[in-house]
ZATINU-579391 format. One record per atom (N, C-alpha, C): residue number from 1; residue in one letter; atom name; x, z negated, y negated. Coordinates in pm, whole numbers. Atoms other than C-alpha are relative to their C-alpha. Example, Ala and Ser with C-alpha at 12.3 -4.5 7.8 and 13.67 -1.06 7.14 Angstrom:
2
NODE voti baba drenvex      u      w      v
NODE    1    A       N     89      0    119
NODE    1    A      CA   1230   -780    450
NODE    1    A       C     90      0   -120
NODE    2    S       N    -82      6    119
NODE    2    S      CA   1367   -714    106
NODE    2    S       C    -77    -73   -109
This chain:
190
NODE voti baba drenvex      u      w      v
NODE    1    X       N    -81      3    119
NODE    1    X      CA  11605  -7443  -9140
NODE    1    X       C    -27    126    -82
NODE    2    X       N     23   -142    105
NODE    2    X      CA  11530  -7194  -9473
NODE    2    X       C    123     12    -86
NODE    3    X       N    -90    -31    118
NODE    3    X      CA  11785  -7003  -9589
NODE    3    X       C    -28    123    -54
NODE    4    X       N     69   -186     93
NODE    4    X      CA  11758  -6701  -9891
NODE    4    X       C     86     89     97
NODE    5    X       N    -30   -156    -36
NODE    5    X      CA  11817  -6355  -9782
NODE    5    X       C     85     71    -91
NODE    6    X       N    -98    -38    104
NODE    6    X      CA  11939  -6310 -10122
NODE    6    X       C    149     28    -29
NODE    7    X       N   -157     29      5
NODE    7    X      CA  12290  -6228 -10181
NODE    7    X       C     56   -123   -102
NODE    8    X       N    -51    116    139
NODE    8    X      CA  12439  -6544 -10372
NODE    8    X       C    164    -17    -64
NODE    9    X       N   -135    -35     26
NODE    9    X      CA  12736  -6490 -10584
NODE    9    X       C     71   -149      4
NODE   10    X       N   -122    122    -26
NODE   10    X      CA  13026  -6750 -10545
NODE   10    X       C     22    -49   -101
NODE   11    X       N    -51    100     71
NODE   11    X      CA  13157  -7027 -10777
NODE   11    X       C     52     69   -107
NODE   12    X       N    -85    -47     52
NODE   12    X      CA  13397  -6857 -10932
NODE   12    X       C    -36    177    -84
NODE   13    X       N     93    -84     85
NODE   13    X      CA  13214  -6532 -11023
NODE   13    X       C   -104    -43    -42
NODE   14    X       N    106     50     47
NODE   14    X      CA  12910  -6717 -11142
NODE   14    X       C     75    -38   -142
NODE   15    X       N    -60     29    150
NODE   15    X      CA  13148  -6856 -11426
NODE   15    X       C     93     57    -76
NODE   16    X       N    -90   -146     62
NODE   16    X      CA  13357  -6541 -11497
NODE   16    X       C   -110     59    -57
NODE   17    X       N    120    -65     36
NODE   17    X      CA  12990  -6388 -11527
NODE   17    X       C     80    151    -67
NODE   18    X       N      1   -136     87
NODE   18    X      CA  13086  -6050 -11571
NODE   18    X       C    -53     92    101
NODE   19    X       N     62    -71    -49
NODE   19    X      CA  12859  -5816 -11465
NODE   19    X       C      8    103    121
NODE   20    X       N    -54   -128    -92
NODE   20    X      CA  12874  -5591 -11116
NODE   20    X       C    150    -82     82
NODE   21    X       N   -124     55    -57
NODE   21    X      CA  13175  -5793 -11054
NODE   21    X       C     41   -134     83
NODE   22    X       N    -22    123    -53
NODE   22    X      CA  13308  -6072 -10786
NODE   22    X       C    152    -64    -40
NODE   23    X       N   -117     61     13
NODE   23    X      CA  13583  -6285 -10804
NODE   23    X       C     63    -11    131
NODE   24    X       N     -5     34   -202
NODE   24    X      CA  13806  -6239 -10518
NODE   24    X       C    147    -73     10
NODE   25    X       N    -97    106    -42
NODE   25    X      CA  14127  -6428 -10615
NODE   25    X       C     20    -73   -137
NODE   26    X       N    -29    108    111
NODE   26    X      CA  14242  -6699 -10889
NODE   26    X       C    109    -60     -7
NODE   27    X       N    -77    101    -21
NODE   27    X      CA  14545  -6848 -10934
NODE   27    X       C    101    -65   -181
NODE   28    X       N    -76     84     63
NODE   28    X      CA  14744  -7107 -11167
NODE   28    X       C    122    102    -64
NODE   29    X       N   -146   -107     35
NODE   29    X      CA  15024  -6884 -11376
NODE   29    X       C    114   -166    -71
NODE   30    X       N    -73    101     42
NODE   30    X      CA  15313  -7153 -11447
NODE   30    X       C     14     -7   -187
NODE   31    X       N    -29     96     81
NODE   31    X      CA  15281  -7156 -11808
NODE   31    X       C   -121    -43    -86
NODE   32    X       N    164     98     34
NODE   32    X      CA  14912  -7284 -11842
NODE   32    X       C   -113     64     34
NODE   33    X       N    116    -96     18
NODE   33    X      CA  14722  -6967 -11807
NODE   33    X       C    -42      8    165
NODE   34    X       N     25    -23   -172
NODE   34    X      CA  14551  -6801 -11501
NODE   34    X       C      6    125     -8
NODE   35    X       N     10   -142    -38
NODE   35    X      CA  14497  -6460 -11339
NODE   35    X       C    -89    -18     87
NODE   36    X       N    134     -8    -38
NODE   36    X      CA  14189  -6363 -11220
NODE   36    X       C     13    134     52
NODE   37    X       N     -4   -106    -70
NODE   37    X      CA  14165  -6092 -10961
NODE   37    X       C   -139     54     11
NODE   38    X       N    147    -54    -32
NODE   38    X      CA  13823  -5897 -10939
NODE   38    X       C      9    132     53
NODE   39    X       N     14   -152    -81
NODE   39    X      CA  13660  -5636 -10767
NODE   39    X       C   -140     36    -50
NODE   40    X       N    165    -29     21
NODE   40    X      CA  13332  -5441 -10844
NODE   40    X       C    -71    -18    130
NODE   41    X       N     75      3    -68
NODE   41    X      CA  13058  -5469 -10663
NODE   41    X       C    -99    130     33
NODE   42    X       N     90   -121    -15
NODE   42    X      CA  12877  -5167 -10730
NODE   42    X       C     28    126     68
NODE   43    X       N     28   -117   -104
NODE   43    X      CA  12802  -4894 -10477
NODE   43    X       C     85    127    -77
NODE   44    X       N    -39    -98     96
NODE   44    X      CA  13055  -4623 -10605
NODE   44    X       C    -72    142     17
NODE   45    X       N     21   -178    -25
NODE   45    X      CA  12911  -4249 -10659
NODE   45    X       C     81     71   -110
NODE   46    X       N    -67   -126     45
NODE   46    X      CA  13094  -3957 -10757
NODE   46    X       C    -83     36   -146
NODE   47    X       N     71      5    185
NODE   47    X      CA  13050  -3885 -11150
NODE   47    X       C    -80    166     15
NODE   48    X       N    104   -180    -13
NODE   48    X      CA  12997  -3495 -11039
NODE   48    X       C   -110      4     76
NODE   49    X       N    108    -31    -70
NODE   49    X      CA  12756  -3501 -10771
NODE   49    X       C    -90   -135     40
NODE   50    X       N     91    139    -11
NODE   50    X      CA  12628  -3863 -10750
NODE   50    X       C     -1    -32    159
NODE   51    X       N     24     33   -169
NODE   51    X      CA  12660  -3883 -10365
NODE   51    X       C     98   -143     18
NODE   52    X       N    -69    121    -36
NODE   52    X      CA  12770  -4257 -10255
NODE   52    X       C    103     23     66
NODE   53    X       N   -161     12   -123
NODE   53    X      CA  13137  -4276 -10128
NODE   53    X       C    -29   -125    114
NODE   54    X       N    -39    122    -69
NODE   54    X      CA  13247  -4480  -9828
NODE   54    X       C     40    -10     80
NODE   55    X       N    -99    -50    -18
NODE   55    X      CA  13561  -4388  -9796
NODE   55    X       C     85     -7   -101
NODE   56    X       N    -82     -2     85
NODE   56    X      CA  13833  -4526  -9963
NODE   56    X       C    135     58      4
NODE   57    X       N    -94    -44    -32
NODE   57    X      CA  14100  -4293 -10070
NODE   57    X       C    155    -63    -13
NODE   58    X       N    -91    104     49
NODE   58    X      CA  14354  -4568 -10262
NODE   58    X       C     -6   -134    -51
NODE   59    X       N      5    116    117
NODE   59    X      CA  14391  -4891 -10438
NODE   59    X       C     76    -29    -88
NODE   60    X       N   -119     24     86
NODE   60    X      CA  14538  -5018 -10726
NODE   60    X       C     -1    -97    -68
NODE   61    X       N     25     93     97
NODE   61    X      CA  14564  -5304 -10972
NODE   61    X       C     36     43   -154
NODE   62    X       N      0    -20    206
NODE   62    X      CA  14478  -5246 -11372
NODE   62    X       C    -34   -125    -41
NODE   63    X       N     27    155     50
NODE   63    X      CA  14499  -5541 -11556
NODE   63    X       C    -84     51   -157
NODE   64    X       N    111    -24     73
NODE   64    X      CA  14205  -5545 -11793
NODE   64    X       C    -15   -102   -136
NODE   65    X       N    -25    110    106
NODE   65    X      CA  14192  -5733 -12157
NODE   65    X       C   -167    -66     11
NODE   66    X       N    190     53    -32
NODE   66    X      CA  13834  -5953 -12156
NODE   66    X       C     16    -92    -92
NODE   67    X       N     45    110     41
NODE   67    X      CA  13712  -6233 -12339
NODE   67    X       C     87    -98     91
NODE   68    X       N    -45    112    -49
NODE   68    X      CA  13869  -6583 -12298
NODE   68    X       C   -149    -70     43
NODE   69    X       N    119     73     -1
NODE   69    X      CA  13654  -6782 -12059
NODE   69    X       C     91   -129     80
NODE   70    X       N    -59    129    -84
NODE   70    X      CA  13769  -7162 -11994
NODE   70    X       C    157     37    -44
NODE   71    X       N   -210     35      5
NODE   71    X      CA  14148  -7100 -12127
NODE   71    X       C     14    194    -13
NODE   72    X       N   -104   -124     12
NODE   72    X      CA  14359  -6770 -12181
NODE   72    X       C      1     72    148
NODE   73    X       N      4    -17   -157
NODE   73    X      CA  14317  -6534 -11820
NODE   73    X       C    112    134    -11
NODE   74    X       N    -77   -160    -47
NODE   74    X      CA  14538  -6246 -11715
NODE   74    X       C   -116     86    100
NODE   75    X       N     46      3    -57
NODE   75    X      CA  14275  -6036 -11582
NODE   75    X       C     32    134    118
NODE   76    X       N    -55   -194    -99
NODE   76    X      CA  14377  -5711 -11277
NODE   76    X       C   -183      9     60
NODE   77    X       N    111    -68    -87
NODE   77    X      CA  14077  -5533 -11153
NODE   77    X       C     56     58    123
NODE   78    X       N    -21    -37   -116
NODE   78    X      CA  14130  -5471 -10804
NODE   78    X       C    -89    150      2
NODE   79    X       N     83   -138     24
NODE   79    X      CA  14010  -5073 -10863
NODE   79    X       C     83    110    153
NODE   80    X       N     -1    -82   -153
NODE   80    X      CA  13964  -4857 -10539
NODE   80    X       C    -21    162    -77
NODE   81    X       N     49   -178     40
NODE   81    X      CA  13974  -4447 -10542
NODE   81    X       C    -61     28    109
NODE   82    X       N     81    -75   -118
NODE   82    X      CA  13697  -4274 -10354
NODE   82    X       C     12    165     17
NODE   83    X       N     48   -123    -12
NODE   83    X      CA  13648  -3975 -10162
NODE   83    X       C   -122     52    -22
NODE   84    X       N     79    -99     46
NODE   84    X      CA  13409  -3735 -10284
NODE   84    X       C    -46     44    129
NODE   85    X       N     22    -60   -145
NODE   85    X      CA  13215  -3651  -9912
NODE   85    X       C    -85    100     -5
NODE   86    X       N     67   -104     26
NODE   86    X      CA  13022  -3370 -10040
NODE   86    X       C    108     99    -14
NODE   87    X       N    -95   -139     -8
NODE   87    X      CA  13138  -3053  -9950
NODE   87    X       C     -2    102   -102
NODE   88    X       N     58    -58    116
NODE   88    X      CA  12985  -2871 -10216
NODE   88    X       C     77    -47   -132
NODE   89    X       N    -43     76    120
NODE   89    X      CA  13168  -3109 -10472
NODE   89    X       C    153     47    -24
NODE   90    X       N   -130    -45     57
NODE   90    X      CA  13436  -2959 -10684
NODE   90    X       C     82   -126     12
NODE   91    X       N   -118    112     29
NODE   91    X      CA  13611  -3319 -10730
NODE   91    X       C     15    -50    135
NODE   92    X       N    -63     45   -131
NODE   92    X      CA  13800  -3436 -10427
NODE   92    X       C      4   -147     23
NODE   93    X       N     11    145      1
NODE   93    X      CA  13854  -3808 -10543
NODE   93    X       C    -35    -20   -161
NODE   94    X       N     39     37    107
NODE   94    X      CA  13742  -4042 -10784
NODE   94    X       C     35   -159    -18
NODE   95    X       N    -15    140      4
NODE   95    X      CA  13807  -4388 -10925
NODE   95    X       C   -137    -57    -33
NODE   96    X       N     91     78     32
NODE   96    X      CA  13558  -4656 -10970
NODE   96    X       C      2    -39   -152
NODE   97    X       N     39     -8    158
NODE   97    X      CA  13416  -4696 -11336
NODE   97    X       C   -169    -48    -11
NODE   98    X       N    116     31    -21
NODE   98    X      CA  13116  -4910 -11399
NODE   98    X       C    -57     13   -176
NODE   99    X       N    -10    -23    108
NODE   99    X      CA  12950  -5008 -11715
NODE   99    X       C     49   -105    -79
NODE  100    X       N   -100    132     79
NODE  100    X      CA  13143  -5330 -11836
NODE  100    X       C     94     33      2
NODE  101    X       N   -117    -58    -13
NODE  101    X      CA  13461  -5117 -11760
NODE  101    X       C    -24    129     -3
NODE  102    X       N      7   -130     -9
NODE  102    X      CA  13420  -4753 -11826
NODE  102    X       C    109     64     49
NODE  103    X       N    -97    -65    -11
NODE  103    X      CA  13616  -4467 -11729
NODE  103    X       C    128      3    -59
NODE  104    X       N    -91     29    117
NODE  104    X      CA  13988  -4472 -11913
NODE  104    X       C      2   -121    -76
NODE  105    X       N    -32    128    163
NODE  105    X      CA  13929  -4830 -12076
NODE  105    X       C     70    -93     87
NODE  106    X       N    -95    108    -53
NODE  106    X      CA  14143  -5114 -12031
NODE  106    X       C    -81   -136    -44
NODE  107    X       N     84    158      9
NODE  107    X      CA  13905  -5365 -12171
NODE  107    X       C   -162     13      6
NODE  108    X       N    131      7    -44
NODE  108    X      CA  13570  -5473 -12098
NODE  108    X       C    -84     44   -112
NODE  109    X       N    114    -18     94
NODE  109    X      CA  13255  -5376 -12309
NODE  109    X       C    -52   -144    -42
NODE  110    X       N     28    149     64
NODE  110    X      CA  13196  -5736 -12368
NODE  110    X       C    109    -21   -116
NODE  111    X       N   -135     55    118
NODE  111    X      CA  13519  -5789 -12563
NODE  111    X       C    -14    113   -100
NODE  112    X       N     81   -111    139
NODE  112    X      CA  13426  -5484 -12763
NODE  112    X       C    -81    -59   -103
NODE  113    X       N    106     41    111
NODE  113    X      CA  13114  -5624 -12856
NODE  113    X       C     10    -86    -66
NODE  114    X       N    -55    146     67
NODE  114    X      CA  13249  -5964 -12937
NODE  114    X       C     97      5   -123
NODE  115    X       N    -88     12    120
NODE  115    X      CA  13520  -5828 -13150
NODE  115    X       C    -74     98   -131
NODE  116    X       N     62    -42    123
NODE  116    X      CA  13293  -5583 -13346
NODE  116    X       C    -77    -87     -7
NODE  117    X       N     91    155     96
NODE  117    X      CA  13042  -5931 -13396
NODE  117    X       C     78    -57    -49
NODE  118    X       N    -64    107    107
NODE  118    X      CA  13320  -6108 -13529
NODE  118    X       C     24    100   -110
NODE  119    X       N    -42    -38    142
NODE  119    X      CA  13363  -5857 -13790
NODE  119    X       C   -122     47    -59
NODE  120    X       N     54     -7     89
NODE  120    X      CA  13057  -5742 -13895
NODE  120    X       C    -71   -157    -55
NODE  121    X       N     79    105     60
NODE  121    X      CA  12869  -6120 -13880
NODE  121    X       C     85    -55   -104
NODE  122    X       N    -55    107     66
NODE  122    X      CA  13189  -6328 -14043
NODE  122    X       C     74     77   -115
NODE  123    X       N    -12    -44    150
NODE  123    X      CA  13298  -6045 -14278
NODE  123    X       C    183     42     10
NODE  124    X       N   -117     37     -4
NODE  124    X      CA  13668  -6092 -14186
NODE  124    X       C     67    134     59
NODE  125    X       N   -107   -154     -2
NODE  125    X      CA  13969  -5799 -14162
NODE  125    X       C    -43     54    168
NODE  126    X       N    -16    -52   -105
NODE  126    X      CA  13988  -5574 -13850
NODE  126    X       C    132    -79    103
NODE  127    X       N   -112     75    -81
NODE  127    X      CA  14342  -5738 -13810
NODE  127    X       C     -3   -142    -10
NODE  128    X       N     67    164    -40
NODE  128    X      CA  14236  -6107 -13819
NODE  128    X       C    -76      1     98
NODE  129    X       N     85     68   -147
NODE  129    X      CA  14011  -6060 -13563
NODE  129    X       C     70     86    107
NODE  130    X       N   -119      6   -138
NODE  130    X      CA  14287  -5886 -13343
NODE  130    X       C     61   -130     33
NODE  131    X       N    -75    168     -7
NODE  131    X      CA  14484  -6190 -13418
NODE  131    X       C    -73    -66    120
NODE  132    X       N     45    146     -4
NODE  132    X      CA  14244  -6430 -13348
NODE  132    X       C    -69     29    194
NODE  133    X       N     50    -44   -162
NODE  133    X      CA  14119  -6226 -13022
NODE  133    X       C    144     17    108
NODE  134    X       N   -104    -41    -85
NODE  134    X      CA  14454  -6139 -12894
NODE  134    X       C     44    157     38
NODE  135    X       N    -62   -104    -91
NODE  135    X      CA  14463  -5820 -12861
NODE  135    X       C     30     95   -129
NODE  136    X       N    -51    -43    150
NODE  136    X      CA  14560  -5501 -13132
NODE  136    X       C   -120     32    -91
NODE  137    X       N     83    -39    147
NODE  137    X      CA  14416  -5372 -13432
NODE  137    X       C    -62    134     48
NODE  138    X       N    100    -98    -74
NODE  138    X      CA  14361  -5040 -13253
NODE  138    X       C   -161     -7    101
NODE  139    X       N    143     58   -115
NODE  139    X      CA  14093  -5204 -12992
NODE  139    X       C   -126    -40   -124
NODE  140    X       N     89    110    146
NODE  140    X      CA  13912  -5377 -13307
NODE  140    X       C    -39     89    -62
NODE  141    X       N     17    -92     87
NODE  141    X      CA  13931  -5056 -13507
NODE  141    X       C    -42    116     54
NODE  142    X       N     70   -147    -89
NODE  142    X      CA  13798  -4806 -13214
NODE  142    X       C   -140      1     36
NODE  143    X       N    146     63    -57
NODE  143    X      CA  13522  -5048 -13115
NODE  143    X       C    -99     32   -141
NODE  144    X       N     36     -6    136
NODE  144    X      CA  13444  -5069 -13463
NODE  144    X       C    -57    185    -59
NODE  145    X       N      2   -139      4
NODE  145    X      CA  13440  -4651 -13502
NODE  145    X       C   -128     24    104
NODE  146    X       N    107    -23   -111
NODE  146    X      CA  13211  -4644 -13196
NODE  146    X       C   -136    -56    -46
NODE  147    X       N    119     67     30
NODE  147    X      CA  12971  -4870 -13325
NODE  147    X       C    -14     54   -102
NODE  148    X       N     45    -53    154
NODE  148    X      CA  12979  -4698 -13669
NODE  148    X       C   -119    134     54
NODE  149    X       N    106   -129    -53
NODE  149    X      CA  12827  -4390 -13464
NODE  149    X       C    -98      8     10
NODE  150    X       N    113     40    -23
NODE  150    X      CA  12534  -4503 -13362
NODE  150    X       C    -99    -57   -125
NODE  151    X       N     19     75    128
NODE  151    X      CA  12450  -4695 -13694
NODE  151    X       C    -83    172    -34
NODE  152    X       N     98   -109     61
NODE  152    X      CA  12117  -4470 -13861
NODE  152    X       C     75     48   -116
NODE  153    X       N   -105    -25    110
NODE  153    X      CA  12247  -4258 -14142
NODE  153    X       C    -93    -75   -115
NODE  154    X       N     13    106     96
NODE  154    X      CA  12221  -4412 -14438
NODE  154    X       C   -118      2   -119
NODE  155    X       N    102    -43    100
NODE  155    X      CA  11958  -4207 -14639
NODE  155    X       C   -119     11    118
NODE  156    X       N     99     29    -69
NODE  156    X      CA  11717  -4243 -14363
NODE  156    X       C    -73   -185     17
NODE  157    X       N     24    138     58
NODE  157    X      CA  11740  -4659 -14416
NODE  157    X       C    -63      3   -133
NODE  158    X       N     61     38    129
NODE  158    X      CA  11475  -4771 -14643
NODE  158    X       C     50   -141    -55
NODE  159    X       N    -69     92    133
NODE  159    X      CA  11580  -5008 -14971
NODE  159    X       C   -111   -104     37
NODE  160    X       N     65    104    -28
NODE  160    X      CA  11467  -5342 -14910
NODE  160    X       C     13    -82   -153
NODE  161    X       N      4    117    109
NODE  161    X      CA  11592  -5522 -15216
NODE  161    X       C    129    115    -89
NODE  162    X       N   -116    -57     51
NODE  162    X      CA  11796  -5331 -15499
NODE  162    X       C     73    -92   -168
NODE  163    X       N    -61     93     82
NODE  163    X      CA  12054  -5506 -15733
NODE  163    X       C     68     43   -121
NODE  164    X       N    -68   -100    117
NODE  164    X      CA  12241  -5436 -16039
NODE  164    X       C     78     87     12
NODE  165    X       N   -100   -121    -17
NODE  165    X      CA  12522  -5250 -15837
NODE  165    X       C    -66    144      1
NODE  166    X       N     64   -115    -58
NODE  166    X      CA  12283  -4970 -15736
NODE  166    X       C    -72     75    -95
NODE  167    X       N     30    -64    107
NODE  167    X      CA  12129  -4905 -16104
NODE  167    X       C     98    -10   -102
NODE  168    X       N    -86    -48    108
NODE  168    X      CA  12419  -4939 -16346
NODE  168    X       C     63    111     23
NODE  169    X       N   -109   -181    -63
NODE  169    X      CA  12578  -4591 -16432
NODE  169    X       C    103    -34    -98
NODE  170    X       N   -103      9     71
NODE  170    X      CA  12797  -4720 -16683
NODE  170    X       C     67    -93    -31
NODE  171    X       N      4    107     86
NODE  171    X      CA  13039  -4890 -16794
NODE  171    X       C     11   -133    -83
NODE  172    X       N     52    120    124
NODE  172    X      CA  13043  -5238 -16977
NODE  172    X       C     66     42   -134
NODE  173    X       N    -31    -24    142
NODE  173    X      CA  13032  -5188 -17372
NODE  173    X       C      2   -126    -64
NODE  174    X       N    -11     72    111
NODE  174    X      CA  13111  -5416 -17632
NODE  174    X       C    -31    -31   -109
NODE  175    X       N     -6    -35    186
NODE  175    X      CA  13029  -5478 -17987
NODE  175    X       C     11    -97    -37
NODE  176    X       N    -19    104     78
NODE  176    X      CA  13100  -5718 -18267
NODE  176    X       C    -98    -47    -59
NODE  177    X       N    153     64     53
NODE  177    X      CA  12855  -5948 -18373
NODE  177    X       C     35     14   -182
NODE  178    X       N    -39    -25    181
NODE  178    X      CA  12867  -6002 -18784
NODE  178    X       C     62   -145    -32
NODE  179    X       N    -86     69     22
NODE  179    X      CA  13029  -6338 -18732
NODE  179    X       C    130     70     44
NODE  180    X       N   -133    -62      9
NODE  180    X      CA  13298  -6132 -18610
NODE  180    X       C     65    -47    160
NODE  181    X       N     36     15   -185
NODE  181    X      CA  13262  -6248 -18200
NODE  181    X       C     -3    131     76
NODE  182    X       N     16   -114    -90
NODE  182    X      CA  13275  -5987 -17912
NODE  182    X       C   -118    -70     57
NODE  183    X       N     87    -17   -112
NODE  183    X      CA  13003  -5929 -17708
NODE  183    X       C    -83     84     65
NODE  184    X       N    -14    -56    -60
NODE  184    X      CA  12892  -5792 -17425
NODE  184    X       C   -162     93    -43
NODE  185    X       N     75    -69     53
NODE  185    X      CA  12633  -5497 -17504
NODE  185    X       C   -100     25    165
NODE  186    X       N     92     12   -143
NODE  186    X      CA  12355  -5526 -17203
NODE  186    X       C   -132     81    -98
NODE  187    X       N    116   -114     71
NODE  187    X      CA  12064  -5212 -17270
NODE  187    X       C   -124    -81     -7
NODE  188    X       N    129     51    -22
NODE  188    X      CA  11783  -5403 -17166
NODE  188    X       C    -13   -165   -105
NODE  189    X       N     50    101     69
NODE  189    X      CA  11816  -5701 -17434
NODE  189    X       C    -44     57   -112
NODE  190    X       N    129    -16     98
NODE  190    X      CA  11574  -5725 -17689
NODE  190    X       C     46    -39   -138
């Protein structure tokens, strides 16, 4: 009989698909929704000295905002604190922090990116696409700040196509024709 060697992720994390992460419980919430329990997967090391823990000092549950997948989820990260086993290492413990969940965040880097694509592709407010995501205007408007950072500055972007906003300096003028009509005074007619 051939079986893989591979590790093969389970049912239920295969269609959560979120990165580093398993699914380790699921259940029915009575008024339609669910809750989704996860855990990371990834090997924790210490942010100061990089040495692998393995040795857990606590646990805890943070409930995490994400993308809707299949319906509305409540999601808790099952988040462990490690000891630091380097002696040498100023920090004693540490929590787990990957990169779909960073240090300090409460929501995933996916739902970030999803809510700054709904605003720059469809054009639409910061607070419409809280709305429409669920969550506040702060999350929408930080993600949004973060991504502005990165963005090249603006006099280093070369002009691809330039339009009338970008050469008028003045202006609209008027004058009277000699029937005694307004109209609009444009430099470049002949």
């Amino acid at each position: 009989m051939h079986e893989s060697t591979g590790s093969q992720r389970d049912a239920a994390s295969t269609i959560f698909n979120l990165p580093n992460y398993r699914v380790i419980d699921a259940v029915d919430l009575p008024d339609g929704g669910r809750r989704v329990v996860i855990a990371s997967t990834v090997p924790p090391g210490c942010p100061s000295c990089g040495v692998l823990a393995t040795k857990v000092h606590s646990r805890r549950s943070q409930q995490v905002r994400d993308v809707p997948v299949a319906g509305a989820a409540v999601v808790v990260w099952a988040k462990r604190r490690w000891f630091c086993l380097e002696p040498a290492c100023a920090r004693g413990t540490f929590a787990e922090a990957t990169e779909q969940i960073p240090r300090y965040a409460r929501s995933t880097t996916r739902l970030r990116d999803q809510v700054v694509s709904a605003v720059i592709r469809s054009g639409r407010a910061a607070s419409e696409v809280a709305r429409a995501h669920g969550v506040s205007w702060w999350l929408v408007q930080a993600a949004l700040s973060a991504a502005a950072v990165v963005l090249p500055d603006v006099d280093d972007v070369r002009v691809r196509r330039l339009g009338v906003d970008e050469h008028r300096y003045r202006s609209v003028r008027w004058f009277r024709t000699d029937e005694g009509a307004w109209r609009r005074f444009e430099p470049w007619m002949t």
